[in-house]
C-alpha positions as CSV (number, residue, x, y, z in Angstrom):
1,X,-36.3,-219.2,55.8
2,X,-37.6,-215.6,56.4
3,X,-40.7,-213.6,55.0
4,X,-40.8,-212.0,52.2
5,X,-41.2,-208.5,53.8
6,X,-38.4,-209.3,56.3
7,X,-36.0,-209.8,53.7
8,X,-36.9,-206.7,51.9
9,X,-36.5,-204.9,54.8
10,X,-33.4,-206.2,55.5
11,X,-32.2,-205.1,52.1
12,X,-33.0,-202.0,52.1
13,X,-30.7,-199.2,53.6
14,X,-31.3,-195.6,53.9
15,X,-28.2,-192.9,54.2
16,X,-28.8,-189.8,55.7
17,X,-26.4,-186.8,56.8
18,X,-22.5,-187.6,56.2
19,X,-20.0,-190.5,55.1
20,X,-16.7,-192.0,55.8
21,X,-15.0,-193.1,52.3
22,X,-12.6,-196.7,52.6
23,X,-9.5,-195.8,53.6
24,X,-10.1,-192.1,53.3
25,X,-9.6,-189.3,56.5
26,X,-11.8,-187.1,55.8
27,X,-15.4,-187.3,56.1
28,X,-17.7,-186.3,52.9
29,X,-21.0,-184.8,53.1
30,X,-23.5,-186.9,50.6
31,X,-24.6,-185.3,47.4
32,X,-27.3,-183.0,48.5
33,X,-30.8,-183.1,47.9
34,X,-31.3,-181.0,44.7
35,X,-28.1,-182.5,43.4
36,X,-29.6,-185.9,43.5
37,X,-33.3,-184.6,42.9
38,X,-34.5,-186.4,46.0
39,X,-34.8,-186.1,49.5
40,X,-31.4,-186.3,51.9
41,X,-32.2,-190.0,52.2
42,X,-30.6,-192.1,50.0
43,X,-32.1,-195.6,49.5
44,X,-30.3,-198.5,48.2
45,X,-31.6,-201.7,47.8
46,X,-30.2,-205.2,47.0
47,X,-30.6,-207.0,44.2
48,X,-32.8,-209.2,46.3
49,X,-34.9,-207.1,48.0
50,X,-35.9,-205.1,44.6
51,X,-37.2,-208.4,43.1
52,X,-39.1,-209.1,46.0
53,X,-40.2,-205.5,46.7
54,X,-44.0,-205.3,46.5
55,X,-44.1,-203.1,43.3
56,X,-45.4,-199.7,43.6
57,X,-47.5,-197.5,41.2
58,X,-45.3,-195.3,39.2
59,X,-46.6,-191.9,40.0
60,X,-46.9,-189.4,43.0
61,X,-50.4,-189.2,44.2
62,X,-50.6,-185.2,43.8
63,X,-49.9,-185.5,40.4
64,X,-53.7,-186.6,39.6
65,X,-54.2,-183.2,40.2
66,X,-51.7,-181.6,38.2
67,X,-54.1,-180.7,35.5
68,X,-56.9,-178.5,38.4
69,X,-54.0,-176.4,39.6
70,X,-52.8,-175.5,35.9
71,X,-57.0,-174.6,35.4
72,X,-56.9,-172.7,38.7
73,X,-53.6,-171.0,37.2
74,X,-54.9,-170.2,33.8
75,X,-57.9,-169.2,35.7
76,X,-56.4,-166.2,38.1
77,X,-54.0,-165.2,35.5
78,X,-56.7,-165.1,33.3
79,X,-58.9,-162.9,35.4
80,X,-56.2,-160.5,36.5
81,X,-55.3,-159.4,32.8
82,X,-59.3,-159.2,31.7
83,X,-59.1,-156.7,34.5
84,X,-56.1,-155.1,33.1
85,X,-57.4,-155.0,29.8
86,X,-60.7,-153.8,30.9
87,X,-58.9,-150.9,33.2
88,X,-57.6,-149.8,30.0
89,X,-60.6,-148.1,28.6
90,X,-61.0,-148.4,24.7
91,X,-61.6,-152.2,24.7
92,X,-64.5,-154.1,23.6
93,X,-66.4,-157.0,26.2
94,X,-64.8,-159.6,23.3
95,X,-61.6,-158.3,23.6
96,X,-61.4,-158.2,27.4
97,X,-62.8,-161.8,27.5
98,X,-60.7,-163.5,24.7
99,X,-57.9,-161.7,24.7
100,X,-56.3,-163.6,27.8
101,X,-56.5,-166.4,25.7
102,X,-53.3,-165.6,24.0
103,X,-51.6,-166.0,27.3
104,X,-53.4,-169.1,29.3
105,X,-54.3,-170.7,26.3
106,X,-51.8,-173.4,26.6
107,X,-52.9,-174.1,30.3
108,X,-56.3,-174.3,29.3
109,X,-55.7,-176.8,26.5
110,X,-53.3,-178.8,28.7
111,X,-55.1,-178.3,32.1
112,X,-58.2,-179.5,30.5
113,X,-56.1,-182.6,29.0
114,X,-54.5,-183.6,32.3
115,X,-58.0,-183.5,34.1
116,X,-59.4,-185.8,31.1
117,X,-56.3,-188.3,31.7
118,X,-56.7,-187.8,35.6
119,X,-60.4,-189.2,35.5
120,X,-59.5,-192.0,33.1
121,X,-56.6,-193.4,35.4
122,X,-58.6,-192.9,38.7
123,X,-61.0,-195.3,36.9
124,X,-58.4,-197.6,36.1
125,X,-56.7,-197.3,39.3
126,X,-60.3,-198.1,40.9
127,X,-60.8,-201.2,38.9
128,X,-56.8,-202.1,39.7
129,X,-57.9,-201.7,43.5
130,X,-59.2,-205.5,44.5
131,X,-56.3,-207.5,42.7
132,X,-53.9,-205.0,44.4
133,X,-55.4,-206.2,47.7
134,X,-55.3,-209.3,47.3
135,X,-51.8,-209.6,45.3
136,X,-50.2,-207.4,49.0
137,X,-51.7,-210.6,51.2
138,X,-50.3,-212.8,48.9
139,X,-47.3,-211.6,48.8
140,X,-47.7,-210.8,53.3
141,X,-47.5,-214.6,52.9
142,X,-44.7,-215.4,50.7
143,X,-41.1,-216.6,52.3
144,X,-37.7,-217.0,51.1
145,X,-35.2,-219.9,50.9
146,X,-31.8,-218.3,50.9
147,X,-30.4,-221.7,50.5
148,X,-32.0,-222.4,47.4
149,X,-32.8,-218.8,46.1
150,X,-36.3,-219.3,46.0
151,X,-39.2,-217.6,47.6
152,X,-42.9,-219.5,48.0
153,X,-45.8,-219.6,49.5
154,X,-46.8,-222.2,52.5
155,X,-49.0,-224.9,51.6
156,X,-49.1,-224.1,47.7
157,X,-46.3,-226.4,46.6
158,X,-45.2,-223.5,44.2
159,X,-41.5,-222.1,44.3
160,X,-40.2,-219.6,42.1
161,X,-37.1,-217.4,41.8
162,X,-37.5,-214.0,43.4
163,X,-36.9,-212.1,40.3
164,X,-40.6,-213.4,39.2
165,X,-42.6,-212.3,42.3
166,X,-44.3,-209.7,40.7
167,X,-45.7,-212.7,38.4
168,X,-46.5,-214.8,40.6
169,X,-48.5,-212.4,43.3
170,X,-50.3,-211.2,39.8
171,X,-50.7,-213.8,37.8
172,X,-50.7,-217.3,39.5
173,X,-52.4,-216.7,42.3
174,X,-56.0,-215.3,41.3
């Protein structure tokens, strides 16, 4: 028997830097980073220690702000070719002020559409907030039979099979 988190952890190997192929003399440098589109660690997990991995939201945290850098973009680049437009001479105030549209429009509409979505998921992810907490000590608690592939918590009288923790720290235990 072993935690849950113990047996992730013991599933989970990282490769950094340079490897020796079976049977091979030479030593091969890993794929590099923009190759694989990741950092020079590799992770590998087994089969095991993905299903009882504490599952992770499925977005970077700087991408909820994604949609204020594209408006501070659309914002400069809109400024500097007003300025442009207004250096020129023979141009209206309507001209110098819409005109820029034609180039940041497109990051205006978007920007304004990823802020929109941004607000509506931090609300969600707010709400989401408490049963996340309490689903990560559930699953602090949970341990795992290797001799009869099943994971459970202590004085619950509840097994399952590992590939329905998710479930089961969701779901059963509210």
């Amino acid at each position: 028997m072993a935690s849950v988190p113990g047996v992730v952890a013991a599933g989970t190997t990282y490769r950094i830097g340079r490897v020796r192929l079976p049977g091979d003399k030479q030593v091969h440098d890993l794929p590099t980073a923009p190759a694989l589109g990741v950092s020079k660690r590799v992770m590998s997990r087994t089969q095991l220690a993905v299903w009882l991995s504490f599952p992770s939201r499925h977005y970077t945290p700087w991408a909820r702000n994604q949609g204020y850098l594209m408006l501070l973009g659309a914002a400069l680049v809109h400024l500097v070719v007003a300025l442009v437009i207004a250096m020129g001479g023979n141009a209206s105030w309507a001209e110098v002020l819409l005109a820029p549209f034609c180039l940041t429009g497109l990051f205006w509409i978007f920007g304004t559409f990823f802020v929109v979505g941004s607000y509506g998921a931090r609300k969600r992810d707010d709400a989401e907030t408490p049963a996340r907490e309490r689903a990560i000590e559930v699953w602090h608690g949970l341990f795992y039979c290797a001799r009869d592939n099943a994971a459970f918590e202590p004085g619950v009288g509840v097994s399952f099979h590992p590939s329905e923790t998710r479930e089961y720290i969701f779901g059963f235990r509210r």
